[in-house]
C-alpha positions as a printed NumPy array, in Angstrom:
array([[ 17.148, -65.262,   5.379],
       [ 17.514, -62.984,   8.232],
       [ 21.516, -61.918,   7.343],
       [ 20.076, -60.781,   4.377],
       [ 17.403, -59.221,   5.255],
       [ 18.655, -57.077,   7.559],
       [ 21.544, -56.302,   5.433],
       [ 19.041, -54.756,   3.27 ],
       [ 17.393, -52.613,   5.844],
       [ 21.196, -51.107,   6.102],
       [ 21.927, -50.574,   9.79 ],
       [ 24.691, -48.606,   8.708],
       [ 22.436, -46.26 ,   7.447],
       [ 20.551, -45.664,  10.165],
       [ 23.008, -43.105,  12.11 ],
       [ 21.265, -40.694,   9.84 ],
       [ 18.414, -41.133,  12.235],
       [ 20.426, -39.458,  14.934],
       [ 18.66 , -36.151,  13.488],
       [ 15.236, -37.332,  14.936],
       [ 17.09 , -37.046,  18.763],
       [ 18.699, -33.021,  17.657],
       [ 15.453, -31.5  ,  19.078],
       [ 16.151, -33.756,  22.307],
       [ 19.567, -32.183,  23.026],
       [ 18.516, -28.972,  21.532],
       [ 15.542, -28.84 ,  24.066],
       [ 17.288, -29.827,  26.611],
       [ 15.286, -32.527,  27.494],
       [ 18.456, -35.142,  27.179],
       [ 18.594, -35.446,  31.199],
       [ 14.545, -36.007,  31.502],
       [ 13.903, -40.098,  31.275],
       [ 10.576, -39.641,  29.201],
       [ 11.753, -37.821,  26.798],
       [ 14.708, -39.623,  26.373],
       [ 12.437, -43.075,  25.49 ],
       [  9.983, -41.164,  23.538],
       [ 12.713, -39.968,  21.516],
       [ 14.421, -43.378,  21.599],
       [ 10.854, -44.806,  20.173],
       [ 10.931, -42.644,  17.346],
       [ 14.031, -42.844,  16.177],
       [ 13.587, -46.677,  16.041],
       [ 10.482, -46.519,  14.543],
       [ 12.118, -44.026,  11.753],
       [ 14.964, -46.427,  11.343],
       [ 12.443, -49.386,  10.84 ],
       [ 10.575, -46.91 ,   8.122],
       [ 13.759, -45.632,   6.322],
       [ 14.877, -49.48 ,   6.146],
       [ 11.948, -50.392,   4.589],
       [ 12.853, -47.393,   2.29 ],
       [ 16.446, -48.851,   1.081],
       [ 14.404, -52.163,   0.848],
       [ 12.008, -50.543,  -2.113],
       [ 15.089, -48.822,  -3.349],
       [ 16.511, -52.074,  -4.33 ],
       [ 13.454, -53.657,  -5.214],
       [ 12.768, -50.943,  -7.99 ],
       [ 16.794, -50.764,  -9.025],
       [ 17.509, -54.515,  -8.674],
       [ 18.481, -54.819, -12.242],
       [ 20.829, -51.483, -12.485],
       [ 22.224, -52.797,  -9.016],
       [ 23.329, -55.943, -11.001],
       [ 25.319, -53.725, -13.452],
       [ 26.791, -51.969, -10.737],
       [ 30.414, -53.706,  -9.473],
       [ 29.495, -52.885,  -5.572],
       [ 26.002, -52.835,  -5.322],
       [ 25.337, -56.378,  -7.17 ],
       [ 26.578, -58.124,  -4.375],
       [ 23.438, -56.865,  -2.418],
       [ 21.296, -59.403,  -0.924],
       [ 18.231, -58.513,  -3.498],
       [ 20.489, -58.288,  -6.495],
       [ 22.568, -61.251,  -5.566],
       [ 20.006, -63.678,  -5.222],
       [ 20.239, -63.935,  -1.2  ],
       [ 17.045, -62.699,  -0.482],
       [ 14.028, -63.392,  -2.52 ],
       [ 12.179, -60.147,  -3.66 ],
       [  9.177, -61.747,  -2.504],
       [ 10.034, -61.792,   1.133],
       [ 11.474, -58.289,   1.334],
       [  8.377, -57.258,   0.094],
       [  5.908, -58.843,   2.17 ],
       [  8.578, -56.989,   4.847],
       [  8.122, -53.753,   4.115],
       [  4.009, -54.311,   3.057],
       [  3.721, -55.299,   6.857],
       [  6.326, -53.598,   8.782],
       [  5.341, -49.796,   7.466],
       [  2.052, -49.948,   8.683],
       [  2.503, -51.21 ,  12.205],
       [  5.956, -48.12 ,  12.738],
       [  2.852, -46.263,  11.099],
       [  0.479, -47.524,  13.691],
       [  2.776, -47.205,  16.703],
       [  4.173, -43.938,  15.848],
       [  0.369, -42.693,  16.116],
       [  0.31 , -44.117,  19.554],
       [  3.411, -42.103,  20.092],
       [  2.078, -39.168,  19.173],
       [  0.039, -38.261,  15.6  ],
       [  1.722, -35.324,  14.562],
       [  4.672, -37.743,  14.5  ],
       [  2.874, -40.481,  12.68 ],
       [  1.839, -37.587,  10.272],
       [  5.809, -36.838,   9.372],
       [  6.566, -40.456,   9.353],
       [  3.871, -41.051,   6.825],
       [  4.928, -38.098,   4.312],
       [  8.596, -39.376,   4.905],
       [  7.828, -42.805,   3.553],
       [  5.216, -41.085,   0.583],
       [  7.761, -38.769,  -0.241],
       [ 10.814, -41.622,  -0.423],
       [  8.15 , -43.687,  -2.737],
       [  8.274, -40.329,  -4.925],
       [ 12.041, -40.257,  -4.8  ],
       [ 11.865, -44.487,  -5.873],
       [  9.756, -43.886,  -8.765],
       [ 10.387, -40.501, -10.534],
       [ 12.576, -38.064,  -8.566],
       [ 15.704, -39.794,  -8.355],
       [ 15.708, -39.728, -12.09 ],
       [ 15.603, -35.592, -11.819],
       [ 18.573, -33.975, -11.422],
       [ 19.386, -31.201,  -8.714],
       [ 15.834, -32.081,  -7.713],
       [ 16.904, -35.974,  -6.406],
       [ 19.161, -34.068,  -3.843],
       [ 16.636, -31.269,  -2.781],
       [ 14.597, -34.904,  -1.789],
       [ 16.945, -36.003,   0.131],
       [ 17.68 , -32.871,   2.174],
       [ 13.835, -32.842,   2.681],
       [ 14.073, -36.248,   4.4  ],
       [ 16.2  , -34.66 ,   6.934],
       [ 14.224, -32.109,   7.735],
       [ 11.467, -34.079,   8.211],
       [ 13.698, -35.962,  10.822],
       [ 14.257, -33.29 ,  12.767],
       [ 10.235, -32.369,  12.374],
       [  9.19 , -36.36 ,  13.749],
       [ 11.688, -35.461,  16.897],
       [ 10.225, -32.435,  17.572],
       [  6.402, -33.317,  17.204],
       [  7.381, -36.485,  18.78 ],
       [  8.482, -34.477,  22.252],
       [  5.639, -31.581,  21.451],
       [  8.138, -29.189,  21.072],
       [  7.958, -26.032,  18.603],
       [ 10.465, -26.511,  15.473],
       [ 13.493, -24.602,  15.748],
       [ 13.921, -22.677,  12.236],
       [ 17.609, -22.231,  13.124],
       [ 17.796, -25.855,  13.218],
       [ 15.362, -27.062,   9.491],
       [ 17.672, -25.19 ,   8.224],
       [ 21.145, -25.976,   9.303],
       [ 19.636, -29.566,   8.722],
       [ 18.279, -28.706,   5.401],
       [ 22.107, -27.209,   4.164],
       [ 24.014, -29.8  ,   5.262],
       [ 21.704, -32.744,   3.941],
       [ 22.363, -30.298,   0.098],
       [ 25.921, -30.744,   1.538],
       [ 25.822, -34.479,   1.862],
       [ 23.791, -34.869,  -1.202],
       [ 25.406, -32.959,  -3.703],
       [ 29.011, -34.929,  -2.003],
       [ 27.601, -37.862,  -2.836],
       [ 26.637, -36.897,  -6.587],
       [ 29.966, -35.962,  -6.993],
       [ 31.493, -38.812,  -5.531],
       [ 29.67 , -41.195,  -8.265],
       [ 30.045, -39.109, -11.268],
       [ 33.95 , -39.493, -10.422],
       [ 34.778, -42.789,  -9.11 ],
       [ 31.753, -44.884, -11.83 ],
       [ 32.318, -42.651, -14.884],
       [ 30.017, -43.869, -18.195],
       [ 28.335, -46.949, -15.996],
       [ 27.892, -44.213, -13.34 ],
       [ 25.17 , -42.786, -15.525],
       [ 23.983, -45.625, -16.662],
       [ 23.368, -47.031, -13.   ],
       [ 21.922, -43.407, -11.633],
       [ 19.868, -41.602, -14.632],
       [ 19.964, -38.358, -13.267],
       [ 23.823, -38.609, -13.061],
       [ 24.194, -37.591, -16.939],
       [ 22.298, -34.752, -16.497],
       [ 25.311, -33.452, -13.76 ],
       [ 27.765, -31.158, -14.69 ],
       [ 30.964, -32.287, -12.36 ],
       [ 31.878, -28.023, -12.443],
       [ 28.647, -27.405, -11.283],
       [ 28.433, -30.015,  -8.846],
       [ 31.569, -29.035,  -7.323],
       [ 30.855, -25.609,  -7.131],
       [ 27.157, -26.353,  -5.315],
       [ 29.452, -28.238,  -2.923],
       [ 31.526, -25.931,  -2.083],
       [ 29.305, -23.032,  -1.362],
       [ 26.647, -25.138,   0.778],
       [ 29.3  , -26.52 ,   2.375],
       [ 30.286, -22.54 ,   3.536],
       [ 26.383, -21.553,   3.468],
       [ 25.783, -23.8  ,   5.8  ],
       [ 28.825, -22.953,   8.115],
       [ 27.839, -19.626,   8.168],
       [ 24.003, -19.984,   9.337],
       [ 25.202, -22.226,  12.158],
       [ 27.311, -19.935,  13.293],
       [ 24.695, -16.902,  12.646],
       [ 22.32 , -19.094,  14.974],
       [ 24.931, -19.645,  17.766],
       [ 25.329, -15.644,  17.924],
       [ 22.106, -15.316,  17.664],
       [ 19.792, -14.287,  20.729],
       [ 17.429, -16.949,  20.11 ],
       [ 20.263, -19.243,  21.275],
       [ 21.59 , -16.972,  24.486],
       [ 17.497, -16.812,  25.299],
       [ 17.389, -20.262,  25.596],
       [ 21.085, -21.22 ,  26.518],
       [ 22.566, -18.417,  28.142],
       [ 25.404, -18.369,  25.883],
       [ 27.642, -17.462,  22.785],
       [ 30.148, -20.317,  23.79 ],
       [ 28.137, -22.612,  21.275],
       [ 29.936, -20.535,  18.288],
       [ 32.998, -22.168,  19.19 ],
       [ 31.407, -26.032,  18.39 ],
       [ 32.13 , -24.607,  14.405],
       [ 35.419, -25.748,  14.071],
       [ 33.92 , -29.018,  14.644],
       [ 31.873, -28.697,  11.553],
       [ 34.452, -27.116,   9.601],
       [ 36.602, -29.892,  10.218],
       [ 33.752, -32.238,   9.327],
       [ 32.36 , -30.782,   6.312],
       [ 36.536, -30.748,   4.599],
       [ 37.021, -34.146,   5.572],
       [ 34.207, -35.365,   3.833],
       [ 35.167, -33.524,   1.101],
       [ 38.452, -35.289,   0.787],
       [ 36.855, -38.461,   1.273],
       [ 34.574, -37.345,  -1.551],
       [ 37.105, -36.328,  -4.007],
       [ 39.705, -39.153,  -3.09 ],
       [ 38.105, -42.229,  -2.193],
       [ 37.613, -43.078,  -5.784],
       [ 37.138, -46.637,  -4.815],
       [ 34.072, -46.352,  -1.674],
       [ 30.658, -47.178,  -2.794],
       [ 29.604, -44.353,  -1.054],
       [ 31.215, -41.532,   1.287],
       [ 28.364, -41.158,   3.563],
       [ 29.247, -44.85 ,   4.741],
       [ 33.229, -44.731,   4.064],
       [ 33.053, -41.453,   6.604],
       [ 31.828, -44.017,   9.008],
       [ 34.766, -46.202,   8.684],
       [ 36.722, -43.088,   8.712],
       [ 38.75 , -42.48 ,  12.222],
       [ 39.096, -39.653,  11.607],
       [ 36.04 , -37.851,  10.431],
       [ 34.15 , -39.799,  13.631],
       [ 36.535, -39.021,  16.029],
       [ 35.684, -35.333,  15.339],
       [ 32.238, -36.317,  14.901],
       [ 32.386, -37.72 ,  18.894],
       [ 34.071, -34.591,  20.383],
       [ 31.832, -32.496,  18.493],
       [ 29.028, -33.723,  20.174],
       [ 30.458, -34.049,  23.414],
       [ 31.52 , -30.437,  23.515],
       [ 27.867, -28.802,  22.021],
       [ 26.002, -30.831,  24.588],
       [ 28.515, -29.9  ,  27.862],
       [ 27.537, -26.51 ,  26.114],
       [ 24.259, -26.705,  26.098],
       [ 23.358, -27.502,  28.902],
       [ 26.198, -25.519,  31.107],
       [ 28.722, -28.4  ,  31.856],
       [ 31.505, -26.634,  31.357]])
């Protein structure tokens, strides 16, 4: 019962948490040891939250899931785990990340809470809107970044909501396209909102976050905001590490007909990760004047 139950929280999934420790490194408080548990609390506490997430995702979808040739080998869908027990999960383990994140600090507890209310939204009736299901997602991002930041009591960084906000669009609108091509007709009939996609459209909104959101990261690493803080333009030179990035994950997208989902087949991807590990080697020797 335990196999399956984390399987269902998706510890795969939970690298997307890494975006509650970007106000760490972006603070530069990733040498103090406080800061580096507090941060380390929340992100576990957001990864307990968000699994509890996937874990009402499949208890609303459980019979689509079973149409779906990947995703009815789930535990829920499968039979594995008993819809019962993930439920009394999530019914006990939201309140007490709820509870502890308020120890943590409130204003943390605060974003936690409107993540989870706003993924219960996204469960029940936005997933099923078009253009508006992605916008959701991207929103859950920036309210990652928003938990780290409150979480350490330091201001936001607009620079950084909204690289964060562009390249969730990126990821979301990748993924979109990714299951309109690879499920065709049962696509739609596993995702709703998937019939209301045009694939030109889609592709095109792909495209041009993807370069949107290249071109305000680089407009914040020229920016004096960052040499204020940093004492440096060097950071402009961490893009090619996003470029790089952004078109692999479009040709894992557009290719890898056969993944149930790019977000996780960029994972397995050596790749994409490999530049994903050097990237953030080089922006943090950056940032904080290693080399």
């Amino acid at each position: 019962m335990i196999l399956p139950l984390l399987q269902t929280l998706r510890p795969r999934q939970w690298l997307k948490n890494i975006f509650v420790a970007v106000p760490l490194v972006f603070g530069q408080k990733l040498t103090d040891p406080v800061s580096l548990l507090i941060t380390a609390g929340a992100v576990a506490l957001f990864s307990l939250v968000s699994g509890c997430v996937y874990i009402l995702n499949d208890l609303v979808d459980v019979e689509k899931d079973r149409a779906h040739p990947q995703k009815r080998h789930r535990p829920i869908p499968s039979g594995r785990l008993p819809p019962a027990v993930a439920r009394a999960f999530a019914v006990v383990a939201v309140p007490v990340a709820l509870g502890l994140g308020y120890w943590l600090e409130p204003a943390y507890a605060l974003v936690l809470g409107v993540y989870f209310a706003q993924n219960v939204a996204y469960s029940f009736k936005l997933k099923n809107v078009p253009y508006l299901d992605v916008a959701s997602i991207a929103l859950g991002f920036i309210l990652r970044v928003l938990a780290g930041a409150y979480a350490l009591q330091l201001p936001p960084s607009p620079w950084l909501l909204g690289c964060t906000g562009l390249l969730a669009l990126f990821l979301g609108f990748g993924k979109r396209t990714h299951e309109l091509g690879a499920g065709g007709d049962g696509a739609t009939k596993q995702r709703a909102s998937l019939a209301k996609y045009s694939p030109r459209v889609l592709r095109a909104l792909l495209y041009s976050v993807a370069v949107a959101t290249i071109a305000l990261y680089v407009a914040y690493t020229l920016s004096d905001h960052v040499v204020e803080l940093f004492g440096t333009h060097r950071l402009v030179y961490t893009a090619i590490f996003a470029v790089i990035g952004m078109l692999r994950f479009i040709q894992i997208t557009t290719t890898r007909h056969d993944a149930e989902s790019p977000t996780e087949e960029m994972l397995r991807d050596p790749l994409f990760m490999l530049n994903f590990v050097v990237g953030v080697v080089v922006s943090t020797a950056i940032l904080y004047g290693w080399i």
